[in-house]
C-alpha positions in Angstrom: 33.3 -6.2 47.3 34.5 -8.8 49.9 35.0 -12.4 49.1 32.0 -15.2 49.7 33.4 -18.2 50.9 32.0 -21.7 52.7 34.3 -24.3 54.5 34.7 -28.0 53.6 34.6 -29.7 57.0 34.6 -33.5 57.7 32.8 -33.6 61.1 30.6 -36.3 63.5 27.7 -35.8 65.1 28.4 -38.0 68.0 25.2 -37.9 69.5 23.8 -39.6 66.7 26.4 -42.0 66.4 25.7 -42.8 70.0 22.3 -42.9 69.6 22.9 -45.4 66.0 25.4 -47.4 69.2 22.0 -47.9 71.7 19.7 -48.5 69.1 22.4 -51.4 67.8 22.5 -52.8 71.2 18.9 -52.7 71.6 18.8 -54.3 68.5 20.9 -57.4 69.0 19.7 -57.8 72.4 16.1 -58.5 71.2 17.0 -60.7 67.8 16.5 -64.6 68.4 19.4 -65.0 66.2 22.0 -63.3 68.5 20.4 -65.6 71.5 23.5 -67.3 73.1 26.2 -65.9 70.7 27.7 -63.3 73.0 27.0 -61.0 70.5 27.8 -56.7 71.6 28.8 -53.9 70.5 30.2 -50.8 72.6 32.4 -47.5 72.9 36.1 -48.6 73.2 37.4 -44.6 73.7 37.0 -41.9 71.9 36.7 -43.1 68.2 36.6 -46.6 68.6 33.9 -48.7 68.5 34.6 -52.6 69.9 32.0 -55.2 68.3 32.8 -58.8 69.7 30.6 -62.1 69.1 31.5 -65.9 69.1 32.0 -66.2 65.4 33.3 -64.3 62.7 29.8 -64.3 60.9 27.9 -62.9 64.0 30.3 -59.7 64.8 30.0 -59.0 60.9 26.1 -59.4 61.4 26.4 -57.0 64.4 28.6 -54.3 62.2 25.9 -54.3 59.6 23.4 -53.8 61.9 25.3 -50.7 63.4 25.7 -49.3 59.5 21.5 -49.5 59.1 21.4 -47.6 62.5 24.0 -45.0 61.2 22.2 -44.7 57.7 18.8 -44.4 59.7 20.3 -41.2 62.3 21.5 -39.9 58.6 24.7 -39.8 58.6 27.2 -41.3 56.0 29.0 -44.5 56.4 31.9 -43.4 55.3 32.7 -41.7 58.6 33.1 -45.4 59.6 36.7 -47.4 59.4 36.0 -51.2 60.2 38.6 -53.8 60.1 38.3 -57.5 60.0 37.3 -59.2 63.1 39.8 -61.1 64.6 39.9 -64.1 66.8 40.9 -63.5 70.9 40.6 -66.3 73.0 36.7 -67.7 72.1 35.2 -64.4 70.8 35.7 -62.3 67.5 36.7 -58.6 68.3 35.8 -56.2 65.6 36.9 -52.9 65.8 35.4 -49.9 64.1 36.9 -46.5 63.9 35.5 -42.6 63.3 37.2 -40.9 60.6 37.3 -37.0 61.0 38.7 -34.4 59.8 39.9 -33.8 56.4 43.8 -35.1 55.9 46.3 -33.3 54.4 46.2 -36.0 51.5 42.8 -35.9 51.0 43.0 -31.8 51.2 45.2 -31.4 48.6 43.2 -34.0 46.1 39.8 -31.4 47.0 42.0 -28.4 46.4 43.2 -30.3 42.9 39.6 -31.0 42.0 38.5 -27.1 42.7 40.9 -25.7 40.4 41.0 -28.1 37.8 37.7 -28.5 37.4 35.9 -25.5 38.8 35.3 -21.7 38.0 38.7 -19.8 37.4 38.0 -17.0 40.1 37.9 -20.1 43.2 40.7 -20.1 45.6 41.0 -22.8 48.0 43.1 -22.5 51.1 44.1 -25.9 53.3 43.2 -24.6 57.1 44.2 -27.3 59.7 41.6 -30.1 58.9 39.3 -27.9 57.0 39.3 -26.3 53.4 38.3 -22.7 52.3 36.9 -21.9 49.7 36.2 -18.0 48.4 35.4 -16.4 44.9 33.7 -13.4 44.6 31.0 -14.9 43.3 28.4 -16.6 45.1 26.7 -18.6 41.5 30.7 -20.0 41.5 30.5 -21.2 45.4 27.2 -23.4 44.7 28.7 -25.0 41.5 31.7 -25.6 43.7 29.4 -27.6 46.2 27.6 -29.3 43.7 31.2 -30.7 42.3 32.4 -31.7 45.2 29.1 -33.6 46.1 29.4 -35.2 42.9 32.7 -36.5 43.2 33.5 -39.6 45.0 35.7 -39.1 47.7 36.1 -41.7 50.4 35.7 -38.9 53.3 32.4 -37.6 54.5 31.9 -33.9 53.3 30.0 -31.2 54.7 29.7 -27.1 53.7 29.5 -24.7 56.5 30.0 -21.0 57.4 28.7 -19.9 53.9 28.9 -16.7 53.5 
């Protein structure tokens, strides 16, 4: 009998976040107290995300409104890498980064927790920025899952191509 297996993938939907990004700007565009504090927040590339206001207070208000919006689309804020806003020239800049992709770190630690604390017959092989995981069992794959969701791991986790 063949192997069942699942990957562990770290991905973005960017369409939501874009959509979480236009609701945001929406957002502080319409709230009296962003009136008059140059208060935005807008793509700066490809997994950037620039936030600027007059005061450190504001672009820190503007960030937490973006994490509602991304909680709201459902996705997890841990896909999210913000920094401390810094001072250039008059405004604060803030910038917040994606994370995706599962590390080679972060691969090895989920590898580490599957055979330490999982079923004996589960093999997990590091592929690129994804993990494998196959048993011959499927009851061994779902306990798997249900460790790894348990676990607190400071990357976004998702479980695809089960099969």
């Amino acid at each position: 009998m063949a192997d069942s297996s699942f990957d562990v993938v770290s991905k973005i939907d960017r369409q939501e976040v874009d959509n979480a990004l236009n609701q945001t700007v929406k957002e502080v565009g319409h709230r009296f107290d962003f009136k008059g504090t140059g208060a935005g927040i807008a793509w700066s590339g490809q997994n950037d995300i620039q936030i600027k206001a007059n005061s450190e207070e504001r672009a820190n208000a503007v960030l937490d409104v973006f994490k509602e919006k991304i909680i709201k689309r459902g996705l997890s804020l841990k896909v999210l890498d913000s920094g401390e806003p810094k001072l250039s020239g008059r405004e604060y800049h803030l910038v917040v980064s994606l994370k995706e992709g599962i590390d080679q770190e972060h691969a090895k630690k989920i590898s580490k927790i599957i055979r330490d604390e999982g079923p004996k017959g589960v093999k997990a092989q590091i592929q690129g920025e994804e993990l494998r995981v196959s048993s011959k069992k499927k009851d061994e794959l779902q306990d798997i899952i249900t460790l790894l969701k348990g676990k607190d791991l400071d990357i976004a986790l998702q479980f695809t191509n089960y099969r």
